[in-house]
PyMOL Python script that loads the backbone (N, CA, C, O; Angstrom):
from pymol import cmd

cmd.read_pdbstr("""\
ATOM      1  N   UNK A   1      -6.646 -12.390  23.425  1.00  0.00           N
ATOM      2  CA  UNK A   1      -6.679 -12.007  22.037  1.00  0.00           C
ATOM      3  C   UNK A   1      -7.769 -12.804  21.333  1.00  0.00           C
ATOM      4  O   UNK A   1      -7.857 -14.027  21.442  1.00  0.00           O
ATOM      5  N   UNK A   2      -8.434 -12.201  20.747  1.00  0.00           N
ATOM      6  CA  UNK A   2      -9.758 -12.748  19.652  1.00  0.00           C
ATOM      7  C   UNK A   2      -8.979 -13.483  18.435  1.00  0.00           C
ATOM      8  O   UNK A   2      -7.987 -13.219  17.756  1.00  0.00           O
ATOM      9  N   UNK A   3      -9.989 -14.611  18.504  1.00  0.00           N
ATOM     10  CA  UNK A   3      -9.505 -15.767  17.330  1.00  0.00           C
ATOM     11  C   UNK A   3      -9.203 -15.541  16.740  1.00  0.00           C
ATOM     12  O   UNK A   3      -8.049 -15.819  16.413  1.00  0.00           O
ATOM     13  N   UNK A   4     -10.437 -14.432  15.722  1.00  0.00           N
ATOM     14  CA  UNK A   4     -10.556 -13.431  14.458  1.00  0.00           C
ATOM     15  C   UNK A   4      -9.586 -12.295  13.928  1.00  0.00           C
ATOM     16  O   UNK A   4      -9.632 -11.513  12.978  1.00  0.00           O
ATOM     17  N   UNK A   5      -8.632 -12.559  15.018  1.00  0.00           N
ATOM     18  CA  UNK A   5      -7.993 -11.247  14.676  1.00  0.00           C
ATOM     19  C   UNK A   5      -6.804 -11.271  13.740  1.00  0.00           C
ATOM     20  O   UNK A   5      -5.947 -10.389  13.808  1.00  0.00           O
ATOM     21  N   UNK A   6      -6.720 -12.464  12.690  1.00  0.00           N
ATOM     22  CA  UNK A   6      -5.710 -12.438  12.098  1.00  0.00           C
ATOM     23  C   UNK A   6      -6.992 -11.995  10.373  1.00  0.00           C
ATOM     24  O   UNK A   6      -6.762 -11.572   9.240  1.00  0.00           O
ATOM     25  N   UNK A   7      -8.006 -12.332  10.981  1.00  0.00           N
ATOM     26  CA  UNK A   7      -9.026 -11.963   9.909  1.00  0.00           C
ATOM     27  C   UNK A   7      -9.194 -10.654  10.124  1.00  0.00           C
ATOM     28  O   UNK A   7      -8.920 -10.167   9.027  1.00  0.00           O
ATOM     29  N   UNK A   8      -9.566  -9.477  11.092  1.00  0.00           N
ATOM     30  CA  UNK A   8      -9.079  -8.691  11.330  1.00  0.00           C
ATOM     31  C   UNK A   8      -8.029  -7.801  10.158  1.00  0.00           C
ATOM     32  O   UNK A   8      -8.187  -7.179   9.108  1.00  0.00           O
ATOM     33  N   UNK A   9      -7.068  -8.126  10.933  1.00  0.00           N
ATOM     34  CA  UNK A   9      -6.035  -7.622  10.249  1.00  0.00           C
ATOM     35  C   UNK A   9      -5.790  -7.900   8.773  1.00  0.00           C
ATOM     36  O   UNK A   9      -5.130  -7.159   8.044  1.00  0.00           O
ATOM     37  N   UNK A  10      -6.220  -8.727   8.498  1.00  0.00           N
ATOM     38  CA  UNK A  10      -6.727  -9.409   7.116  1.00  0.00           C
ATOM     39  C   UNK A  10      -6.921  -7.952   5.630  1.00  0.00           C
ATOM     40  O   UNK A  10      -6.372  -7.427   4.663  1.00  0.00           O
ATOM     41  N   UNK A  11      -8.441  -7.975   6.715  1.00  0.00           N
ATOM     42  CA  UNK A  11      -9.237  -7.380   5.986  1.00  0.00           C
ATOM     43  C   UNK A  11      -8.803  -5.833   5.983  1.00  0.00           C
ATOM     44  O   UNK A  11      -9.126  -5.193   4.983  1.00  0.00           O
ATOM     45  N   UNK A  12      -8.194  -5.255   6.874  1.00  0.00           N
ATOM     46  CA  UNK A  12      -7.432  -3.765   7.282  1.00  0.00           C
ATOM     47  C   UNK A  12      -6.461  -3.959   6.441  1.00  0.00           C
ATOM     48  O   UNK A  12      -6.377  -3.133   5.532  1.00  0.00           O
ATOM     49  N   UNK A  13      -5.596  -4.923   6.476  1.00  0.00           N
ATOM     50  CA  UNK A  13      -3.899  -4.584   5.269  1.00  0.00           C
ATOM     51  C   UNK A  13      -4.634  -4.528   3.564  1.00  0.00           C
ATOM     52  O   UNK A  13      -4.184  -3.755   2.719  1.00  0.00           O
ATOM     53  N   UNK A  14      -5.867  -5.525   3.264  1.00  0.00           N
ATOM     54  CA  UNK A  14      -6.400  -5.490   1.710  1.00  0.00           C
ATOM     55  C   UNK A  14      -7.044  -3.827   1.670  1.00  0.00           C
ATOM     56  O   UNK A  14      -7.130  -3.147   0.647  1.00  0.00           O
ATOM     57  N   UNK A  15      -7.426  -3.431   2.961  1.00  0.00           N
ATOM     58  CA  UNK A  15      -8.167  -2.375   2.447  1.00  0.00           C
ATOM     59  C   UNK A  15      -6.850  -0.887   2.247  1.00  0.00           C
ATOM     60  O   UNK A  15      -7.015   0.084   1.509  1.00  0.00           O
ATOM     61  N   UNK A  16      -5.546  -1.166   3.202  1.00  0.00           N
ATOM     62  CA  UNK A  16      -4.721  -0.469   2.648  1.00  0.00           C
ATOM     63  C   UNK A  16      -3.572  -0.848   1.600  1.00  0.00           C
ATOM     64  O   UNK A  16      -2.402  -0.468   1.644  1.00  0.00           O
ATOM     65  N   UNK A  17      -4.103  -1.594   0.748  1.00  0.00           N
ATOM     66  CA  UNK A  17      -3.097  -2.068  -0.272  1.00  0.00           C
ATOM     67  C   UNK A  17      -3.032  -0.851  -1.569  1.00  0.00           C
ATOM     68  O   UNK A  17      -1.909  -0.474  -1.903  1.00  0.00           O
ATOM     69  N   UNK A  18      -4.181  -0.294  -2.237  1.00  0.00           N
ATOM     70  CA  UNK A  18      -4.349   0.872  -2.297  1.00  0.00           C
ATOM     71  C   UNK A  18      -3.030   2.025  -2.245  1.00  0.00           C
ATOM     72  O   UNK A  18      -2.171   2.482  -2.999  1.00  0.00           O
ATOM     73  N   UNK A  19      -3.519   2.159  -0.764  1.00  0.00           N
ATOM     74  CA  UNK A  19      -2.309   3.176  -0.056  1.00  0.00           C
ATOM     75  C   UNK A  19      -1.291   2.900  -0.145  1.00  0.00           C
ATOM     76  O   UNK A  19      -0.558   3.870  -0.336  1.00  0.00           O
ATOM     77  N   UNK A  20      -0.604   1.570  -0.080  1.00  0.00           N
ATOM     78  CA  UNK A  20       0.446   0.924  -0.114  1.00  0.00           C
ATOM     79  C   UNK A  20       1.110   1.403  -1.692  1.00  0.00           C
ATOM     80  O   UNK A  20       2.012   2.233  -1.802  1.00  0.00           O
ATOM     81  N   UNK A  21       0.653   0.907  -2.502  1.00  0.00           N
ATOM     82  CA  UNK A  21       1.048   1.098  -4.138  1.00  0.00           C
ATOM     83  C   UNK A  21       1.065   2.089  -3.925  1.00  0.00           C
ATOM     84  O   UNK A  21       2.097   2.334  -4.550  1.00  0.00           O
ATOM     85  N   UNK A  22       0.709   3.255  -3.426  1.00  0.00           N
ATOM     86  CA  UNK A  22       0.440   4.873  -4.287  1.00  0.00           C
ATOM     87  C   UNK A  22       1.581   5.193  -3.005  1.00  0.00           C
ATOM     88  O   UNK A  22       1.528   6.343  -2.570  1.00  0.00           O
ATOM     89  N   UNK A  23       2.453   4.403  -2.463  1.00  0.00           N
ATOM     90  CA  UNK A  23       3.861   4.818  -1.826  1.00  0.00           C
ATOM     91  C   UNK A  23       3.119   5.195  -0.397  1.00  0.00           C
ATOM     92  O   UNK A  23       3.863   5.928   0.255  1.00  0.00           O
ATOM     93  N   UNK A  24       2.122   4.970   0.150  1.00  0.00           N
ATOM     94  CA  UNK A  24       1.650   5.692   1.460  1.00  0.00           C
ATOM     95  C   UNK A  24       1.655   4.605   2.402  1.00  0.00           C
ATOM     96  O   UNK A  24       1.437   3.417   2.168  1.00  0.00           O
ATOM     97  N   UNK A  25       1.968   5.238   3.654  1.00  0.00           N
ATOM     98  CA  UNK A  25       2.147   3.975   4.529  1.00  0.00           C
ATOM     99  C   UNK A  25       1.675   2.912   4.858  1.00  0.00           C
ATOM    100  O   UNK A  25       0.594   3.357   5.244  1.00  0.00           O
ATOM    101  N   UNK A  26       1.581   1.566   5.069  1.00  0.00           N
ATOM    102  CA  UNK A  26       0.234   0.490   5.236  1.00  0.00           C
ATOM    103  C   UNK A  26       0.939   0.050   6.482  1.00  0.00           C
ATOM    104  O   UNK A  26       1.150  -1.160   6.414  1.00  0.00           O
ATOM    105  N   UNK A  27       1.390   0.587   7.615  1.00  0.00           N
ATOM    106  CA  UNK A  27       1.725  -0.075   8.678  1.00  0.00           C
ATOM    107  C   UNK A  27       0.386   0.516   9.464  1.00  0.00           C
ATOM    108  O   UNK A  27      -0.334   1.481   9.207  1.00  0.00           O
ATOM    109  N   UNK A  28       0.354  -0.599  10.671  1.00  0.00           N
ATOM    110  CA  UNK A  28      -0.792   0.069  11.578  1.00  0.00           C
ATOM    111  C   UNK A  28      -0.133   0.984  12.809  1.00  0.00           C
ATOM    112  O   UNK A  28       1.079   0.778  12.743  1.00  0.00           O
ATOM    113  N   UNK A  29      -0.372   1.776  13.749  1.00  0.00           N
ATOM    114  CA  UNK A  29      -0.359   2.702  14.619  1.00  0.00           C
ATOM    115  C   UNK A  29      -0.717   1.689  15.443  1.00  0.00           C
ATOM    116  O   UNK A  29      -1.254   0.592  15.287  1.00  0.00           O
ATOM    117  N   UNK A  30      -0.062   2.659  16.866  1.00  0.00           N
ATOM    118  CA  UNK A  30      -0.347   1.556  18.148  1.00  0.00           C
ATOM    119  C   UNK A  30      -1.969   1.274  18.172  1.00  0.00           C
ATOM    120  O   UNK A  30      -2.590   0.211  18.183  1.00  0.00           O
ATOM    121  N   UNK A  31      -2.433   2.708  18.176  1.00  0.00           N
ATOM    122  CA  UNK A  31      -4.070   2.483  18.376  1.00  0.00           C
ATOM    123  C   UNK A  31      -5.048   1.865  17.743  1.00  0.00           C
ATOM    124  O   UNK A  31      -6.125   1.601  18.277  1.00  0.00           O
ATOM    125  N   UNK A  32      -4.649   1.501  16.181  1.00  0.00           N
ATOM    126  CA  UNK A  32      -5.302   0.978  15.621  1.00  0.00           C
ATOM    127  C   UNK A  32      -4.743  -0.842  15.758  1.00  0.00           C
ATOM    128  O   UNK A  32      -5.390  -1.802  15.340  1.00  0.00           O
ATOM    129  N   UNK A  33      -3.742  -0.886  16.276  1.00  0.00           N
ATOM    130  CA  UNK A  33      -3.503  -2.260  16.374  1.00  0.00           C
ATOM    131  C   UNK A  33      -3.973  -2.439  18.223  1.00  0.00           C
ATOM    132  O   UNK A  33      -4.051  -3.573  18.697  1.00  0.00           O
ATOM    133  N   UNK A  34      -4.192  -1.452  18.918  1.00  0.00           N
ATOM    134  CA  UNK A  34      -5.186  -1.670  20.259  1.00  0.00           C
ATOM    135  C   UNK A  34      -6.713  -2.094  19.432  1.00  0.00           C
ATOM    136  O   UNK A  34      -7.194  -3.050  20.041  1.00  0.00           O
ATOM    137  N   UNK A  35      -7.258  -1.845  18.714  1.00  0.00           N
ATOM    138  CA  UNK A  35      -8.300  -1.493  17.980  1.00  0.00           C
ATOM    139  C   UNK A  35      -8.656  -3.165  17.155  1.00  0.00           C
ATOM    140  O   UNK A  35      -9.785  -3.654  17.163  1.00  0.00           O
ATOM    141  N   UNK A  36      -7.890  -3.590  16.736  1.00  0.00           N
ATOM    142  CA  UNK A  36      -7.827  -5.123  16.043  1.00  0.00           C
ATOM    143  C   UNK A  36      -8.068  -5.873  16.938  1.00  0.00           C
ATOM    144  O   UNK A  36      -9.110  -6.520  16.835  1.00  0.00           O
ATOM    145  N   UNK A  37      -7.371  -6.038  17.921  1.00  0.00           N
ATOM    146  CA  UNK A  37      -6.694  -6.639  19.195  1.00  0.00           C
ATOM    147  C   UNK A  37      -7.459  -6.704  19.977  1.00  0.00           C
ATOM    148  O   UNK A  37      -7.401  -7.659  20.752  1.00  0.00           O
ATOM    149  N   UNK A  38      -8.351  -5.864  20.094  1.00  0.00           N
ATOM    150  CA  UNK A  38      -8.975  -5.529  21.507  1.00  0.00           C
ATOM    151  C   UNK A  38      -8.507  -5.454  22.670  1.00  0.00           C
ATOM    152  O   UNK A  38      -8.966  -5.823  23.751  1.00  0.00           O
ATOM    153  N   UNK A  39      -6.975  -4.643  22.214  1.00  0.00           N
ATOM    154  CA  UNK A  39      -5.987  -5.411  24.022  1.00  0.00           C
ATOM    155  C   UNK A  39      -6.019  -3.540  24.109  1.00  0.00           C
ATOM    156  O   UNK A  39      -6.372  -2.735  23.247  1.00  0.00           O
ATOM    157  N   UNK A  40      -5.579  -3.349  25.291  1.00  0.00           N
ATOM    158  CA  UNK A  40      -5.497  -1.618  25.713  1.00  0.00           C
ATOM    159  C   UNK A  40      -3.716  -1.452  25.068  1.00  0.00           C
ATOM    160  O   UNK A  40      -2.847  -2.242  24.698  1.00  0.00           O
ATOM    161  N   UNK A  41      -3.823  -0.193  25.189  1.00  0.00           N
ATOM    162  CA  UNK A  41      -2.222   0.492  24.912  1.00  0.00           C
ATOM    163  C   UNK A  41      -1.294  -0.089  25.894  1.00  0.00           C
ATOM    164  O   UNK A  41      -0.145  -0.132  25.454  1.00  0.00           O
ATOM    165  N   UNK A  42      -1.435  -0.566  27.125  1.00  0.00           N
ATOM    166  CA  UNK A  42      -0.719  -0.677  27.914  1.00  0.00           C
ATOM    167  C   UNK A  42      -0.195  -2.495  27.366  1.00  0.00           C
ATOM    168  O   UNK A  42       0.998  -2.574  27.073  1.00  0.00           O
ATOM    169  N   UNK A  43      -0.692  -3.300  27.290  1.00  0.00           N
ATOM    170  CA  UNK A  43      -1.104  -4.036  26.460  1.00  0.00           C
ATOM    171  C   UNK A  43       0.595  -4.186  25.381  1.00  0.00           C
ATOM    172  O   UNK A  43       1.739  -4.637  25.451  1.00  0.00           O
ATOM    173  N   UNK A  44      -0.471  -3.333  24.330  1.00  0.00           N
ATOM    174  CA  UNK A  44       0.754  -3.625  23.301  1.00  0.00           C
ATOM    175  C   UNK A  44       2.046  -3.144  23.876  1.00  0.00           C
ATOM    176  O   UNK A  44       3.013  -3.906  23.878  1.00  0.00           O
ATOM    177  N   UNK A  45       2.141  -1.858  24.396  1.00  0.00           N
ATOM    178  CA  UNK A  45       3.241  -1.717  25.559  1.00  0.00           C
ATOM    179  C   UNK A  45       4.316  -2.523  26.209  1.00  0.00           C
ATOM    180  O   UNK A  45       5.542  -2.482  26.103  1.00  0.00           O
ATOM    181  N   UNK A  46       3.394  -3.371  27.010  1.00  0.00           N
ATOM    182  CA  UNK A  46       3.944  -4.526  27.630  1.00  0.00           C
ATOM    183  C   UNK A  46       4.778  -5.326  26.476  1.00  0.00           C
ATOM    184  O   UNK A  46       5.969  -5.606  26.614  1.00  0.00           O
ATOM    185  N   UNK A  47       3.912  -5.701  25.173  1.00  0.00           N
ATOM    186  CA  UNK A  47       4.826  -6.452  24.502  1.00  0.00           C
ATOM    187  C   UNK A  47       5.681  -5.887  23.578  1.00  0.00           C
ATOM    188  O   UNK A  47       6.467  -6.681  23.062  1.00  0.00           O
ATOM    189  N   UNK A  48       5.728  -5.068  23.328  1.00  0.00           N
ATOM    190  CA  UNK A  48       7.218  -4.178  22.940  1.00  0.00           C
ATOM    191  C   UNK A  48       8.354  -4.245  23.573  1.00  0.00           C
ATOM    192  O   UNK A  48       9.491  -4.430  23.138  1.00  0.00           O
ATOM    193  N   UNK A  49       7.777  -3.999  25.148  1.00  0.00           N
ATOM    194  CA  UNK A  49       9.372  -3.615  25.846  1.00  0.00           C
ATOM    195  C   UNK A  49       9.759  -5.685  26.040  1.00  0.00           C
ATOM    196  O   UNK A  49      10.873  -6.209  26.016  1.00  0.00           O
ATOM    197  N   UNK A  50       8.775  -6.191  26.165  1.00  0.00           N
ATOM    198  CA  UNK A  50       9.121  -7.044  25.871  1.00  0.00           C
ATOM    199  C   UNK A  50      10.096  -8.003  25.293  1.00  0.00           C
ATOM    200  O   UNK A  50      10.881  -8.794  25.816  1.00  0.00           O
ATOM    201  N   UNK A  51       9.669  -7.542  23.406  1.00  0.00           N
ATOM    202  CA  UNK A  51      10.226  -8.140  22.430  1.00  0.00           C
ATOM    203  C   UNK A  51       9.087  -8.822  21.726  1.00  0.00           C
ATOM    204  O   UNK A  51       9.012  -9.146  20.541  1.00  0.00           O
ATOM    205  N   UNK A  52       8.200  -8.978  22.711  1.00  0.00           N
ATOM    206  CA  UNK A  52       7.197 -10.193  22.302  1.00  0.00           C
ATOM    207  C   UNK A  52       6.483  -9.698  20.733  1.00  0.00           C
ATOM    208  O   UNK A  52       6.404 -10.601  19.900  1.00  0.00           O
ATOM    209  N   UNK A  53       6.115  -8.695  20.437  1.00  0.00           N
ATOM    210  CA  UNK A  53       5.611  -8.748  19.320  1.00  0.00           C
ATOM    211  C   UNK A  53       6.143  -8.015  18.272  1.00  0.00           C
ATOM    212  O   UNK A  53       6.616  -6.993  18.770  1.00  0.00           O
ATOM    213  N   UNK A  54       6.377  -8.022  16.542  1.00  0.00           N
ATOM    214  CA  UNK A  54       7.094  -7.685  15.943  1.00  0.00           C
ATOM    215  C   UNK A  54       6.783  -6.379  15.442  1.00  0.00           C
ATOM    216  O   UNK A  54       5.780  -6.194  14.753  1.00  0.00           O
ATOM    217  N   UNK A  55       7.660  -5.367  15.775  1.00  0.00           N
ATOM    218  CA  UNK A  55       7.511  -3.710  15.875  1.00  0.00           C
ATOM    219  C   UNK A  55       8.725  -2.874  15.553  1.00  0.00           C
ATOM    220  O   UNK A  55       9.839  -3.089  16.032  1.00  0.00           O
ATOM    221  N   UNK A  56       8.389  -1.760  14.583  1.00  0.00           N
ATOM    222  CA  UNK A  56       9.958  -0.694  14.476  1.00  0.00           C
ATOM    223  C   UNK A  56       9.316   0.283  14.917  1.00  0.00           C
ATOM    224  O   UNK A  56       8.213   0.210  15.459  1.00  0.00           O
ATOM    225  N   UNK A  57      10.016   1.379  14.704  1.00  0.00           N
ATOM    226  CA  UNK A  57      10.206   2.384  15.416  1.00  0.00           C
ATOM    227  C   UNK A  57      10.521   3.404  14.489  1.00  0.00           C
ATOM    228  O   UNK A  57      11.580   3.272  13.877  1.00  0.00           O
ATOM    229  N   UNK A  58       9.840   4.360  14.269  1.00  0.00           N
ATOM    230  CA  UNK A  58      10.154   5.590  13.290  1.00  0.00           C
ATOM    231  C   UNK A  58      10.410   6.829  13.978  1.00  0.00           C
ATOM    232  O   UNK A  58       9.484   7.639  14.019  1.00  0.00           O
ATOM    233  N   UNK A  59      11.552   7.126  14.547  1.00  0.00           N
ATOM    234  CA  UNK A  59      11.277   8.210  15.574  1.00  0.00           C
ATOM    235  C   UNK A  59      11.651   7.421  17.275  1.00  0.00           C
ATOM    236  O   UNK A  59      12.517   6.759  17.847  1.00  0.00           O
ATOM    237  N   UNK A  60      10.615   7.914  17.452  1.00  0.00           N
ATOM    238  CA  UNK A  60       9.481   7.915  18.677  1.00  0.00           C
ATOM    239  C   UNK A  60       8.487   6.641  18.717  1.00  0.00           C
ATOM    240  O   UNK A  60       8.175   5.832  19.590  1.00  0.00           O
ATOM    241  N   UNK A  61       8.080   6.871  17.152  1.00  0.00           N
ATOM    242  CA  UNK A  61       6.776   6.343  16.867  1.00  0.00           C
ATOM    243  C   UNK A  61       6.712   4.859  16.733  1.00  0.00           C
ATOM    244  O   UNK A  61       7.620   4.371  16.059  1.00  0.00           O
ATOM    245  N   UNK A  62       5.767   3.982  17.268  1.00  0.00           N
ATOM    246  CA  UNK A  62       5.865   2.695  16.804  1.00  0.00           C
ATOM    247  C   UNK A  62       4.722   2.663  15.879  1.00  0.00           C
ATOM    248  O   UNK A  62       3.735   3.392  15.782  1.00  0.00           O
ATOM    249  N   UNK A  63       5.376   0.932  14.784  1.00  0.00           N
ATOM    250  CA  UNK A  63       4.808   1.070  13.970  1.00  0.00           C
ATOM    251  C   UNK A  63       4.600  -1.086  13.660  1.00  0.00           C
ATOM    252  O   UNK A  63       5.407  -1.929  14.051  1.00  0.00           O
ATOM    253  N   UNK A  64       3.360  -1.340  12.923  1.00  0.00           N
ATOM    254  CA  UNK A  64       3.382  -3.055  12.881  1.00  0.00           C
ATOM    255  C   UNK A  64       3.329  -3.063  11.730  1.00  0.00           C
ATOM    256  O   UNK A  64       2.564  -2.245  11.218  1.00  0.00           O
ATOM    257  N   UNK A  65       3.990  -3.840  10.973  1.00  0.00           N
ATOM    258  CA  UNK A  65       3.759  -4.386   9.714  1.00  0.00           C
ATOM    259  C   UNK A  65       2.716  -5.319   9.711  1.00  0.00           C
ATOM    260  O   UNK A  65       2.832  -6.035  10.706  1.00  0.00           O
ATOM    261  N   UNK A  66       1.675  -5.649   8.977  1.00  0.00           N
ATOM    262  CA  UNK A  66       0.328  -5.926   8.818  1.00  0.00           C
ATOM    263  C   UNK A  66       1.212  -7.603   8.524  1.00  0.00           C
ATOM    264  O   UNK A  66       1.005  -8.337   9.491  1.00  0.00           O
ATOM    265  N   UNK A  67       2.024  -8.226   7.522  1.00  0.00           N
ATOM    266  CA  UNK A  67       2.660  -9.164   6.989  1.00  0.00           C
ATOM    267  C   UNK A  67       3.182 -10.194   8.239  1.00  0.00           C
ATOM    268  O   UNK A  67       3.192 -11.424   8.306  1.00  0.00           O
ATOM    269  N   UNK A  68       3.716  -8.883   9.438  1.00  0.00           N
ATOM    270  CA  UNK A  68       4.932  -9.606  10.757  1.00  0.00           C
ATOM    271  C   UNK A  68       3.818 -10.010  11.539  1.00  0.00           C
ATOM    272  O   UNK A  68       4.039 -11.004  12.232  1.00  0.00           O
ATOM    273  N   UNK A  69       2.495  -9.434  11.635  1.00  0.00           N
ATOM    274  CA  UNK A  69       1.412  -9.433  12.316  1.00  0.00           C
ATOM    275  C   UNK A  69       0.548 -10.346  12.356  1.00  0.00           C
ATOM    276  O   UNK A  69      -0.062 -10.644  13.383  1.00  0.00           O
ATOM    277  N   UNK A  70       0.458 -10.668  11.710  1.00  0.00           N
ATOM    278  CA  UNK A  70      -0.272 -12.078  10.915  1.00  0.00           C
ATOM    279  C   UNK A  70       0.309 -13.553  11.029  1.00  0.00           C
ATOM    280  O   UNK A  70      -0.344 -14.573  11.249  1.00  0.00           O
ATOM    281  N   UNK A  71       1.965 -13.423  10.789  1.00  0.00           N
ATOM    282  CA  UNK A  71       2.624 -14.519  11.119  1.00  0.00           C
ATOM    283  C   UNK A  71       3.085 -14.601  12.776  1.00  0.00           C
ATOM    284  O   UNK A  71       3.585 -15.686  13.073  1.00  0.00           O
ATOM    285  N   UNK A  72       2.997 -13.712  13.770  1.00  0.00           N
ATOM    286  CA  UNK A  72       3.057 -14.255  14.778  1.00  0.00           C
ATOM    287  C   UNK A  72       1.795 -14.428  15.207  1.00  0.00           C
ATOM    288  O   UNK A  72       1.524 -15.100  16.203  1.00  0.00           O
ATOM    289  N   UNK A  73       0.845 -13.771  14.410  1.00  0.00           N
ATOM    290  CA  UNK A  73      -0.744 -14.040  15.616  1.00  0.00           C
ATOM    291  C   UNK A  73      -0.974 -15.684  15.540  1.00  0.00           C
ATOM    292  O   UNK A  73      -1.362 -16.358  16.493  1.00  0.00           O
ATOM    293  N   UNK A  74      -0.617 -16.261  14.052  1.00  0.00           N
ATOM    294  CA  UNK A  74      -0.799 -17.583  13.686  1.00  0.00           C
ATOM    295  C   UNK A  74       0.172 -18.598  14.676  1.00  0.00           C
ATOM    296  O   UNK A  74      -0.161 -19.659  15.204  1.00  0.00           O
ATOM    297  N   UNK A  75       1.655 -17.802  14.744  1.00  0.00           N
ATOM    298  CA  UNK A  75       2.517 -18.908  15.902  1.00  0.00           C
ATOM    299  C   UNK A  75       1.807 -18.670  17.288  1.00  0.00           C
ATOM    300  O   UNK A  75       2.076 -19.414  18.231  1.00  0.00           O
ATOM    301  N   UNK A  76       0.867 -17.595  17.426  1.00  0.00           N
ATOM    302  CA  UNK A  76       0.919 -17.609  19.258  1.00  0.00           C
ATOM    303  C   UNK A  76      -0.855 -18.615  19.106  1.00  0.00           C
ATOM    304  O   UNK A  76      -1.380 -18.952  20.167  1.00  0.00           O
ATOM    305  N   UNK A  77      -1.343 -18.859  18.188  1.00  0.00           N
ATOM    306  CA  UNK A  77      -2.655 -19.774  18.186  1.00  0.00           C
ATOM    307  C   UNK A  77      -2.086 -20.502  17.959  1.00  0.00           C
ATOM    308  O   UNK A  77      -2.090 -21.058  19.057  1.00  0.00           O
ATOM    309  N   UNK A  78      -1.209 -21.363  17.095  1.00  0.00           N
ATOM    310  CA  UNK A  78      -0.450 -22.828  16.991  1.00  0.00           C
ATOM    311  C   UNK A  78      -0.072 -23.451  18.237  1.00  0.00           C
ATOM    312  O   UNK A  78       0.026 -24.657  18.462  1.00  0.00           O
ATOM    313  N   UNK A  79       0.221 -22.033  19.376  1.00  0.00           N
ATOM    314  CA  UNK A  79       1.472 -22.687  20.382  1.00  0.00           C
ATOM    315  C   UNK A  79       0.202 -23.445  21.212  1.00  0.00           C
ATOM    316  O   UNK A  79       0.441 -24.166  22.181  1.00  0.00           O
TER     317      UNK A  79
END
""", "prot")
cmd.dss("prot")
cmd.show_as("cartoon", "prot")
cmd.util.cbc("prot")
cmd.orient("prot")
């Protein structure tokens, strides 16, 4: 995982804050959090079935809160 990527994600949740107020979703999609990450689908995959990283589920669909995202990227660079 890239250093940057809590800057990253940073800069992606300010640019959907916007969307957020006007009631529209600001969570990221698997692909766009493959996309931050630079890790493959299989990847975030792995840490779902896991537990390892913080994720719901709408459906089918997974989904990251930009907020849960940020505070574990910071505990897994602390550790």
């Amino acid at each position: 995982m890239k250093i940057d990527s809590t800057a990253a994600i940073l800069v992606q949740f300010e640019a959907r804050q916007a969307d957020m107020k006007a009631g529209r979703a600001g969570m990221f999609t698997t692909m766009e959090l493959c996309r931050l990450l630079s890790v493959t689908k299989q990847t975030v995959s792995t840490w779902v079935s896991q537990g390892t990283i913080p994720h719901f589920r709408i459906g089918t669909l997974l989904r990251f809160d930009p907020v849960q995202l940020i505070a574990w990227i910071e505990q897994r660079q602390s550790a």
